[in-house]
N, C-alpha and C positions, 0 to 999 in steps of 0.2 A: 369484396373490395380488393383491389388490385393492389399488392403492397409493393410500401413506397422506397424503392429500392434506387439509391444513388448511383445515375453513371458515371464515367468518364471517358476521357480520348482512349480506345482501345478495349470500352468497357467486353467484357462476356460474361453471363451470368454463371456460367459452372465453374467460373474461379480463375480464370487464367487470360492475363490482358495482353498474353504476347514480352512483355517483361519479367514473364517469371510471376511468382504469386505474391499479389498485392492488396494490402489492409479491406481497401475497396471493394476486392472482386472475393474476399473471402467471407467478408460482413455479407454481401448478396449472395453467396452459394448457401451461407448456413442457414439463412432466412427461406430460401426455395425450399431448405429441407424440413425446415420447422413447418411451412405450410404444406407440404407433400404430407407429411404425417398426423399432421392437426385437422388439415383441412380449413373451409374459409368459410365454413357452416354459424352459424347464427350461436350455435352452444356447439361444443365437445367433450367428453369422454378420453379418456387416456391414463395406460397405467405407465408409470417411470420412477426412476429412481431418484429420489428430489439429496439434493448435492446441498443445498444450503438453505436458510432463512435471508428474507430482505426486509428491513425497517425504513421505512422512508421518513423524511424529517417535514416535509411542505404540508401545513394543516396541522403543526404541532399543538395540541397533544393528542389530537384524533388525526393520526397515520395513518400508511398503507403496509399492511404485514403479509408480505409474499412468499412463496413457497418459492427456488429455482430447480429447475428439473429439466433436464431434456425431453423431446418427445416422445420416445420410448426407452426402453429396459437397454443397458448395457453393462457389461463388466467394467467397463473403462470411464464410468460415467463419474469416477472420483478427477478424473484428468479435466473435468470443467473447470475445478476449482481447487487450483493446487501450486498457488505461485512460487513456489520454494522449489518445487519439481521441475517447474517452467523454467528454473532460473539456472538450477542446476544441470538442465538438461539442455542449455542453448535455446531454445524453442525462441522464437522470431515470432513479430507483432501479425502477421497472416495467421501463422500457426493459433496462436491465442485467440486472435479476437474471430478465430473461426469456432472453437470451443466454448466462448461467452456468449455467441450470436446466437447459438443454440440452445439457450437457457429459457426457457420460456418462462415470467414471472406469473405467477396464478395467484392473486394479490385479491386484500381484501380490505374496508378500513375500518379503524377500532380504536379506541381508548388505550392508550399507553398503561392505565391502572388496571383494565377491568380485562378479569379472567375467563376469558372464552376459549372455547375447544381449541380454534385456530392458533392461539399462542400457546398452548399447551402442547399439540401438531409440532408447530414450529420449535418448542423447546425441545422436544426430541429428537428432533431433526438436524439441529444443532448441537448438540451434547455425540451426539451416534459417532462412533469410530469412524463408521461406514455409509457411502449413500445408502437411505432407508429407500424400501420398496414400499409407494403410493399409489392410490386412485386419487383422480380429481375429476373432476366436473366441471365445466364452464359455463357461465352464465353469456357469456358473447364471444363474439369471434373475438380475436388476438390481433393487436395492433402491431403490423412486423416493421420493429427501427430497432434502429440499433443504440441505446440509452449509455450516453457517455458520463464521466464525471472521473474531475482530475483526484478524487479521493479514493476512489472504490474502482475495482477491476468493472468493464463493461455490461451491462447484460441485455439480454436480447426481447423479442416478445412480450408484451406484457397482457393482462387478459382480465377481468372480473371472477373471481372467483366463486362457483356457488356451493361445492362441495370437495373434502378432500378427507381420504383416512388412508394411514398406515395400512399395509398390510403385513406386516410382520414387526418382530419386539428390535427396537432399536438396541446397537451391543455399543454401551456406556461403560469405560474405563472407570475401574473403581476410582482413582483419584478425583475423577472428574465428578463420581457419584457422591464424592466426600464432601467436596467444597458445595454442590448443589443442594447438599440435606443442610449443611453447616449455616441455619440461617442467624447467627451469632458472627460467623465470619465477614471483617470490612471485605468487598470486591476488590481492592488494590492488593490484599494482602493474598485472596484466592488466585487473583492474576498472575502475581510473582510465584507462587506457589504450584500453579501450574508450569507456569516459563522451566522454573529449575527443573522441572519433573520431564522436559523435554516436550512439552505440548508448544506447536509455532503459533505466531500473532495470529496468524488467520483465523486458526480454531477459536482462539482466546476473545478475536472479538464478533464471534458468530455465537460463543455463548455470553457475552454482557451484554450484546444487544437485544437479546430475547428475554431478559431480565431473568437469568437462572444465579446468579453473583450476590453476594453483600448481604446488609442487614434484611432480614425480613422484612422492613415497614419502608426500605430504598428500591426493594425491589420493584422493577420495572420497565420498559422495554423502550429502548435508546437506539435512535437513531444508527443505521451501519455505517454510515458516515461520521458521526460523531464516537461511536465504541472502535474504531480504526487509531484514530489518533488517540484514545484517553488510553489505548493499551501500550499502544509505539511509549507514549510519557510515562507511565505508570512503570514500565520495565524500565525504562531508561532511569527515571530519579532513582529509580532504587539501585540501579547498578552507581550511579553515581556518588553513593555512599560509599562502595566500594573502594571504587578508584580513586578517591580522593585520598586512601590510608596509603597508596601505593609510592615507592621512588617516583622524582620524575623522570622522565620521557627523557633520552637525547634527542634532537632532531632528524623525522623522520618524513621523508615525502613519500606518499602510494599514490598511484593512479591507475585506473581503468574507468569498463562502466559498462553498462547492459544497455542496447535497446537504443540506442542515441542516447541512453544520457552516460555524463561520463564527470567523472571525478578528481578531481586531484586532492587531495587531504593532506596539510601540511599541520605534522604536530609541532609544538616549541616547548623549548625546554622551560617549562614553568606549571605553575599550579594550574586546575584544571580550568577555563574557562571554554567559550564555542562560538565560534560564528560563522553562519551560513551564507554565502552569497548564491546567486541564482541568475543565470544569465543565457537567453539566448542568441546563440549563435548562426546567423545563417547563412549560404554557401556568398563565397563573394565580396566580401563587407571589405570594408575600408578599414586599415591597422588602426589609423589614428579615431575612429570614430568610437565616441561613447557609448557603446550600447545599454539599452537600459537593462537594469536589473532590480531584482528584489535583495533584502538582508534581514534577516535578524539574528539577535545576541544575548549571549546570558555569560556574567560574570560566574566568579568563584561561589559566590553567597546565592547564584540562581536568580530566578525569574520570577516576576508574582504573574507577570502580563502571559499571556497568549500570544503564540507568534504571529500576527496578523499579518505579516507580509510575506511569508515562505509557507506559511500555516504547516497541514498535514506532513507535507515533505522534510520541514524542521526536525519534527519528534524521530520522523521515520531515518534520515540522515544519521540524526545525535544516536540512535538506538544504535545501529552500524558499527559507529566508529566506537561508542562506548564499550561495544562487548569484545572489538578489538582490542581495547585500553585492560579492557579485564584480562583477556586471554595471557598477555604479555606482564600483567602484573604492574602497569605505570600509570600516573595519571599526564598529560597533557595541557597546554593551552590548542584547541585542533582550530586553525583554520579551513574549511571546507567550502571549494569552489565548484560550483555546479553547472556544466557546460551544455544544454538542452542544443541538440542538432537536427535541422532536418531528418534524418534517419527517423526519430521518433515519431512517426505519422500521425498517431493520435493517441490521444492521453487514455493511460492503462488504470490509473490508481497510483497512488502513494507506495503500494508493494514495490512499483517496479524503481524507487526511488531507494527502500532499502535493499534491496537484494541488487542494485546496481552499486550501491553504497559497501557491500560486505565484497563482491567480485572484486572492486579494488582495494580494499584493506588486506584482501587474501593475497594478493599480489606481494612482490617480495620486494620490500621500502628500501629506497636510499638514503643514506645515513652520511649528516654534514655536521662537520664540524663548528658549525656557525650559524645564526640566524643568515646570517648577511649572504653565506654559498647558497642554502636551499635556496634562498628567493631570488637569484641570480637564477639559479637553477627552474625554476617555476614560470620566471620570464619567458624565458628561451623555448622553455618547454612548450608553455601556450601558445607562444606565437608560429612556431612550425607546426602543432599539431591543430589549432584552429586561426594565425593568423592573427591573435587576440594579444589588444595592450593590455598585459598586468599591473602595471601602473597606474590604468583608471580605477583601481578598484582598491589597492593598496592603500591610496593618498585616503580612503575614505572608511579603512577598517578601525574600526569601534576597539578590537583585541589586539592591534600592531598597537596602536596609540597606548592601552592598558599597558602592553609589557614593554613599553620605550621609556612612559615614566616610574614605572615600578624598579629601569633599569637605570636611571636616573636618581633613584633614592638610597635604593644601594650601594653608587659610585661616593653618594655624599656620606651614607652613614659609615 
């Protein structure tokens, strides 16, 4: 079967459309390579280094639990999946989704409760410091697209799986073997526990989805989509205990951002509260036009709800700026404006939301004497760098309104 590879104006299949390298033409090189080494045979054979687990959520509670692996053995085969590296190292959306396109998913489907070899596979696959070296087997050829989703990094290929073993002992960090044996430990408290101990979100939610976390009778295997965000929140609430013991904030603006998305975070001098706006921007638009966006918000006291309208990007945002809030020892009211550009061709995952969220908090903040300067300031700001009225968005934050009349009770008591 001829796999279904997207053109365009300029398309060329080894990567390069005459503009330099493009999302497009790096999604169709990776896929030429995965089928050069796969092959388009009926079944395959293949040893590699499998990089992660994948939990699929559609047909809950009998999933699809995948192995991801490139098509052969590499030393480099940890750089599939490594957003922190990606982020720190500049790497542009070619460069990545040519490292996802190569992931070939070797998937199979199963009971979320029930203990079969493939999740036990899979748990050590995910606990492993390191990509583990595999055999697999396929039961059909490999379907080559390129599977997108605005919550989880890309991945490529996917295939029916008929067999797959280790070939060598996975090397598990004692901390991680600690929390894994620990089946007395809640999963929120091993998650934090991990965090502090310097293990990143990624890891963290490639072992809760495979059910290695929490009580023994909780255990069980959650969705990669859904263990993304329950870890982005679970570090965040807990940092937020923190920061809530701290001075406040003077007022403080950062901006940057990764990848097309870009930031502006403006903290106010008051108790902690958060709201997130979300808006795209794209080339050309009209100042005065409303563009539409997404919001959500959580008070001082928190949230019971889910953020159903910014979802995954909420938790992974809040996480950002909260560990900012820690580092500097204050808590904040943080309004967080979220500028989605062209630039961002297609959607990476929620990773690229925080590690686009930390690039500008590391940034070096300017500091106002006033609510009333920064947002002067923040005007101006948006409007020369995307063109954009801040005033549509202003009249309709949920957290300006909390601290006008909180500054309003004050003046009277």
């Amino acid at each position: 079967m001829q796999p279904n590879f997207k053109q365009h104006k300029g398309y060329d299949p080894l990567g390069d459309c005459g503009k330099g390298r493009c999302p497009i033409c790096a999604r169709n090189s990776a896929l030429y390579k995965v089928r050069d080494k796969i092959g388009s045979n009926d079944s395959a054979n293949f040893t590699s280094n499998a990089v992660s687990p994948f939990v699929g959520r559609f047909g809950y509670p009998n999933v699809n639990v995948g192995i991801l692996a490139p098509p052969e053995q590499s030393d480099d085969s940890w750089l599939y999946d490594a957003p922190k590296f990606w982020s720190s190292e500049n790497f542009e959306i070619p460069k990545i989704v040519d490292f996802r396109s190569s992931l070939l998913n070797s998937r199979d489907n199963v009971n979320i409760k029930k203990k079969i070899k493939l999740i036990e596979l899979s748990q050590d696959i995910a606990m492993s410091s390191k990509p583990v070296d595999v055999d697999i087997e396929l039961k059909e050829k490999p379907r080559f697209q390129l599977n997108l989703d605005s919550h989880m990094a890309p991945t490529g290929p996917n295939a029916k799986l008929k067999k797959a073993s280790l070939t060598e002992n996975p090397k598990i960090h004692t901390k991680v073997y600690k929390v894994f044996s620990d089946t007395d430990l809640k999963a929120n408290e091993a998650v934090n526990y991990l965090y502090e101990n310097n293990f990143d979100e990624n890891f963290l939610s490639k072992i809760l989805s495979v059910g290695t976390l929490g009580l023994k009778k909780d255990r069980k295997l959650v969705p990669t989509r859904w263990s993304i965000v329950a870890v982005d929140s679970n570090i965040g609430n807990n940092l937020i205990f923190k920061v809530k013991d701290y001075n406040i904030s003077n007022y403080l603006a950062y901006f940057g951002g990764y990848l097309g998305n870009y930031f502006l975070i403006l903290m106010f001098s008051d108790v902690w509260s958060y709201e997130l706006f979300e808006t795209y921007v794209p080339n050309n638009h009209n100042f005065n036009l409303d563009l539409m966006h997404t919001t959500d918000d959580e008070s001082y006291s928190g949230s019971k709800d889910y953020a159903i309208n910014t979802v995954g990007g909420y938790y992974a945002n809040r996480l950002g700026i909260l560990e900012k809030l820690n580092e500097i020892k204050r808590q904040s009211s943080v309004l967080a404006l979220r500028f989605i550009t062209d630039e961002y061709s297609m959607p990476l995952g929620v990773w690229a939301v925080r590690e686009a969220t930390r690039k500008s908090v590391n940034n070096k903040p300017i500091e106002f004497s006033s609510k009333e300067l920064m947002l002067t300031y923040a005007k101006n700001l948006l409007k020369k760098k995307f063109n954009f009225n801040l005033d549509k968005i202003l009249e309709k934050s949920i957290l300006l309104k909390s601290i006008k009349q909180q500054s309003k009770v004050i003046k009277f008591l």
